[in-house]
C-alpha positions as CSV (number, residue, x, y, z in Angstrom):
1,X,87.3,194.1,65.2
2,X,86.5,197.8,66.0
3,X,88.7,200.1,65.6
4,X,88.8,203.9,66.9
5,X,87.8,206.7,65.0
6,X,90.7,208.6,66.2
7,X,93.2,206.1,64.5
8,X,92.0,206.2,61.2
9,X,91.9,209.9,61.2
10,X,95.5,210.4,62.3
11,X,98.6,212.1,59.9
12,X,101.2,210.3,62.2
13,X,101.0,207.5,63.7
14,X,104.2,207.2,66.7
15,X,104.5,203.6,67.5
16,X,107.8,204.0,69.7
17,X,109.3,202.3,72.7
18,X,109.2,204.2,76.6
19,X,111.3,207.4,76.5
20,X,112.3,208.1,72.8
21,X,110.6,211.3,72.6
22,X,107.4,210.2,71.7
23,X,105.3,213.1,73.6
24,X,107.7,215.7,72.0
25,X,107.5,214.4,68.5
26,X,103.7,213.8,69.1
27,X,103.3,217.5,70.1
28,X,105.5,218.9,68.0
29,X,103.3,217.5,64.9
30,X,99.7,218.6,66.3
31,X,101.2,221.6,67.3
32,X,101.9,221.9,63.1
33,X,98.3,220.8,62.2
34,X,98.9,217.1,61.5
35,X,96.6,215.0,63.9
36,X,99.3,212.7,65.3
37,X,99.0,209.9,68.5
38,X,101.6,208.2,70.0
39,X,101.6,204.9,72.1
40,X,104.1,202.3,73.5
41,X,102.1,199.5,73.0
42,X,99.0,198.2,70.6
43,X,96.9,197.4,73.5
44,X,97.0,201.0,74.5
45,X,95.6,201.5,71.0
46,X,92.8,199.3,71.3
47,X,94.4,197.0,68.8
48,X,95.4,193.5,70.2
49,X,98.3,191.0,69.3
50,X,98.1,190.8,64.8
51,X,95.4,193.1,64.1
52,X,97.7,196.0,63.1
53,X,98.0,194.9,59.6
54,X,94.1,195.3,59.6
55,X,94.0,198.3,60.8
56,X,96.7,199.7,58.2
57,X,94.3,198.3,55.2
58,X,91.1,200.0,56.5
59,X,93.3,203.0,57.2
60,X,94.2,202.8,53.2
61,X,90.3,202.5,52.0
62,X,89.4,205.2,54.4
63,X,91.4,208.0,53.3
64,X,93.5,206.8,50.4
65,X,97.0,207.1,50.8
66,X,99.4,205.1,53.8
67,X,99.5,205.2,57.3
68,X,102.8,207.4,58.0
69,X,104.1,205.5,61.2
70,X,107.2,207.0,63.2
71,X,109.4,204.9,65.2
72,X,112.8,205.9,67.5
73,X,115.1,203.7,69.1
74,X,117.3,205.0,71.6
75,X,120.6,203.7,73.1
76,X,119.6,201.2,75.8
77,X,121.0,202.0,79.4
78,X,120.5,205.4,78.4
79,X,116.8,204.7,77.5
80,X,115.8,202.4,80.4
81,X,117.3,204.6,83.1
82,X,115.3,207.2,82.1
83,X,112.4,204.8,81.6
84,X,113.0,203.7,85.3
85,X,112.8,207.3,86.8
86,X,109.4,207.8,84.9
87,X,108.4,204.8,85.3
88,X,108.6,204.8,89.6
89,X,108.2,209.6,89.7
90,X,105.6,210.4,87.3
91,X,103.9,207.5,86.3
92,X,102.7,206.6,90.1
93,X,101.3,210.3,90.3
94,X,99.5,210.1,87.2
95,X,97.9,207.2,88.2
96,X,97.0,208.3,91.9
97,X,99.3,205.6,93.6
98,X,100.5,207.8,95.8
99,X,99.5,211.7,96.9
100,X,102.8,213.1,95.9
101,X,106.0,213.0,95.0
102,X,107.4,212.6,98.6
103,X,105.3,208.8,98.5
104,X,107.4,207.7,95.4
105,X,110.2,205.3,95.9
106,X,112.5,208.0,94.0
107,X,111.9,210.3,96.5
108,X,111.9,207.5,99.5
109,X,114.8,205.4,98.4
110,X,118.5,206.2,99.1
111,X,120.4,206.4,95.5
112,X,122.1,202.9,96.6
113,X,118.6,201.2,97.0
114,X,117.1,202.6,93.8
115,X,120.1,201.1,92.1
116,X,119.7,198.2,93.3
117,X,115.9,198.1,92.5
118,X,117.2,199.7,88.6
119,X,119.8,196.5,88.3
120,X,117.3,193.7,89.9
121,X,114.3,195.4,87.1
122,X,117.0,195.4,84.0
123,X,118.6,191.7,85.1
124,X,114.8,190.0,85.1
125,X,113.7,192.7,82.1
126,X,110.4,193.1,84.4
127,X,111.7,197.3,83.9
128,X,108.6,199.3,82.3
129,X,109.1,199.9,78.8
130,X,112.0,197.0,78.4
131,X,110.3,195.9,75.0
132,X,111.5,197.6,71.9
133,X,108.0,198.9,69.3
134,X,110.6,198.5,66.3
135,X,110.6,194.7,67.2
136,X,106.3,194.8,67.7
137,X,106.3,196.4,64.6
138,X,107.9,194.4,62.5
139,X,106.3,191.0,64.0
140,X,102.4,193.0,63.2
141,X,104.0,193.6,59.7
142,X,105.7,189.8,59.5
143,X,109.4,191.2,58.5
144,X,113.0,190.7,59.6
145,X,114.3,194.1,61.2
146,X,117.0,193.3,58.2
147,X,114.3,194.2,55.8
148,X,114.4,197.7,57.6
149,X,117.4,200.7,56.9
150,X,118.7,203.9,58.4
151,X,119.8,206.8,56.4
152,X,122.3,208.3,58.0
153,X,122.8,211.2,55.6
154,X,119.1,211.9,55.6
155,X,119.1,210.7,59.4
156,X,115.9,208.7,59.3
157,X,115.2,205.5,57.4
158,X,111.9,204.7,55.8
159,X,110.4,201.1,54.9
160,X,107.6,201.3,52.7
161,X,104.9,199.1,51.3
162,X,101.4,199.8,49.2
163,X,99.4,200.6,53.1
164,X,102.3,201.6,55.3
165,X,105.8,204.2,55.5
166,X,107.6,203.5,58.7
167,X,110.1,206.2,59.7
168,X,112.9,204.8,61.5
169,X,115.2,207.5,63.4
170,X,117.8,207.3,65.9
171,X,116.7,209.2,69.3
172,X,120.9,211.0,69.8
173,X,120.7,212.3,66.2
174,X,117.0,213.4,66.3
175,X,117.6,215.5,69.5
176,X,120.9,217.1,68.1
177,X,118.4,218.2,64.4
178,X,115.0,218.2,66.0
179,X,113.4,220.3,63.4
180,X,114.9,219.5,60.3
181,X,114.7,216.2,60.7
182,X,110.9,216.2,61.4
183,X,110.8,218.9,58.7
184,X,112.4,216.7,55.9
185,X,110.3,214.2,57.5
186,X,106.4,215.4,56.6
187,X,107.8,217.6,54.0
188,X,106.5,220.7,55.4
189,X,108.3,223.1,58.1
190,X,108.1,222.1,61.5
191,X,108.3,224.1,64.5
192,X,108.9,222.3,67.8
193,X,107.3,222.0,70.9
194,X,109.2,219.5,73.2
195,X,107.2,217.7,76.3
196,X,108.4,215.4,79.4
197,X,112.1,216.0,79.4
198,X,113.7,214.7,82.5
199,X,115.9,217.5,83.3
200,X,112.5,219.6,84.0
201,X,111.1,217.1,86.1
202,X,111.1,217.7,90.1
203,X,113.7,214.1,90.7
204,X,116.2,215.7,87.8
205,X,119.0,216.1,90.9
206,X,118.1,212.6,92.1
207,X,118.5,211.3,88.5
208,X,121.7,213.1,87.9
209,X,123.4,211.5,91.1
210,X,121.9,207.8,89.9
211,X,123.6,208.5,86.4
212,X,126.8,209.8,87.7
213,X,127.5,206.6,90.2
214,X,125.7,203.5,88.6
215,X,127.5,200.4,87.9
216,X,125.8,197.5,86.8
217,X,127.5,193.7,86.0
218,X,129.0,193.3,82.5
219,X,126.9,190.0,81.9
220,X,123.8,192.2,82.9
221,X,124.4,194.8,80.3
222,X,125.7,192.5,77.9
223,X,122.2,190.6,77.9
224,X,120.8,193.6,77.4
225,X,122.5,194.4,74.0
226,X,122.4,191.3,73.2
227,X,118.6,191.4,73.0
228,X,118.7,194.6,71.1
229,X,121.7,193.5,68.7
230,X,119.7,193.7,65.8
231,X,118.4,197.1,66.6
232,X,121.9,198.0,67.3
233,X,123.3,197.1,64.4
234,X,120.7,198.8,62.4
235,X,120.8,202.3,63.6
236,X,124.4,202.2,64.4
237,X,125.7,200.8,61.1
238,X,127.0,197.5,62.4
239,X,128.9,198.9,65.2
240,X,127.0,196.9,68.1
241,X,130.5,195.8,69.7
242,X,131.4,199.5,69.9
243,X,127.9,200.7,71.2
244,X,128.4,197.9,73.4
245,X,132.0,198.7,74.8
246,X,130.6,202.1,75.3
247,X,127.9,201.2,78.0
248,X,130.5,198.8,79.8
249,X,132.7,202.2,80.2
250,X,130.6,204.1,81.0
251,X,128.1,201.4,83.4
252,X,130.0,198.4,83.5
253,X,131.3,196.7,86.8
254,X,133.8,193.6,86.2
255,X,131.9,190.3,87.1
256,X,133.8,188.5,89.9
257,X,131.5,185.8,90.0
């Protein structure tokens, strides 16, 4: 296998799921002078399906010391709407799907139709950035996500071996202590430099009204949680039926089925 030059000369490497701050946390640390890259999935790396673990043994022999690897996970309605609006606003403009933003379905769609597309993308899990990294990672590095912790005095948790140190954080607490938590982090002082926040981008009113009026079926979101319990449980110290209960206030509609 080949891997790029660019990986084994990376500080930081941010291995995180679709809309956990990944672009901000991966300028924030170049900004600092640590060479840092961030991607949501291997392939995007080069890497394919259980070469990772090689890749973390030539990064060892190259420079000598571990790969530093940073991972978020993020509450998930709150994750994979945001995910959506990217997904169908900026992503389709990057890309050249469309001309502008007036071709996008956010811009096309009436709030009841892009709910409806949000719930039917959720329901079949076809959404973009529905797969959670923490769950890639540990299947490259063959461990339970119960072999992994969160610190919540520290507010990140690391799992460490001989080639690797994973930093685990939580994406609610890492936006409330951006700085010192990256600061306590690389164990230098970190000055940040945020990047691709939705309330800056041109569908933020669009996105606001979607938010404020959404209701999605209990079963739907309880699937949802279901898939991520372990996650859950990890970063929110065993309260998944509470994180739970939370999204069904806040999203849920009562099945009547």
């Amino acid at each position: 296998m080949t891997i790029e030059d660019e990986l084994l000369d990376l500080d930081y490497f941010v291995y995180s799921s679709h809309k956990t701050a990944t672009q901000s946390i991966t300028r924030t640390l170049n900004h600092n002078g640590l060479k840092c890259r961030h991607c949501h999935f291997f392939k995007n790396t080069g890497l394919k399906s259980g070469e990772f673990q090689t890749y973390i043994k030539n990064y060892l022999q190259k420079n000598k010391r571990k790969l530093n690897v940073i991972t978020v996970f993020r509450e998930p309605m709150e994750r994979h709407i945001s995910s959506f609006f990217q997904g169908h606003g900026t992503r389709p403009l990057r890309l050249k799907e469309v001309e502008n933003e007036f071709g996008t379905i956010i811009y096309r769609y009436t709030i009841e139709q892009l709910q409806k597309q949000f719930i039917t993308e959720l329901s079949d899990k076809s959404l973009i950035g529905f797969p959670e990294s923490m769950h890639d990672i540990c299947h490259e590095l063959q461990i339970s996500t119960s072999e992994l912790n969160y610190d919540e005095k520290r507010q990140f948790g690391i799992y460490e071996t001989e080639e690797i140190k994973l930093h685990i954080l939580r994406f609610d607490v890492l936006v409330r202590n951006y700085e010192n938590i990256l600061s306590n982090l690389s164990g230098m002082r970190i000055e940040e430099k945020m990047s691709n926040l939705s309330g800056l981008k041109w569908y933020k009113d669009i996105y606001s009204e979607f938010k404020s009026s959404l209701t999605v079926d209990h079963n739907v979101i309880s699937e949802v949680y279901n898939s991520k319990a372990d996650l859950i449980n990890l970063l929110h110290t065993n309260n998944y039926e509470s994180i739970l209960n939370l999204a069904l206030i806040k999203y849920g509609r009562p099945d009547f089925s």
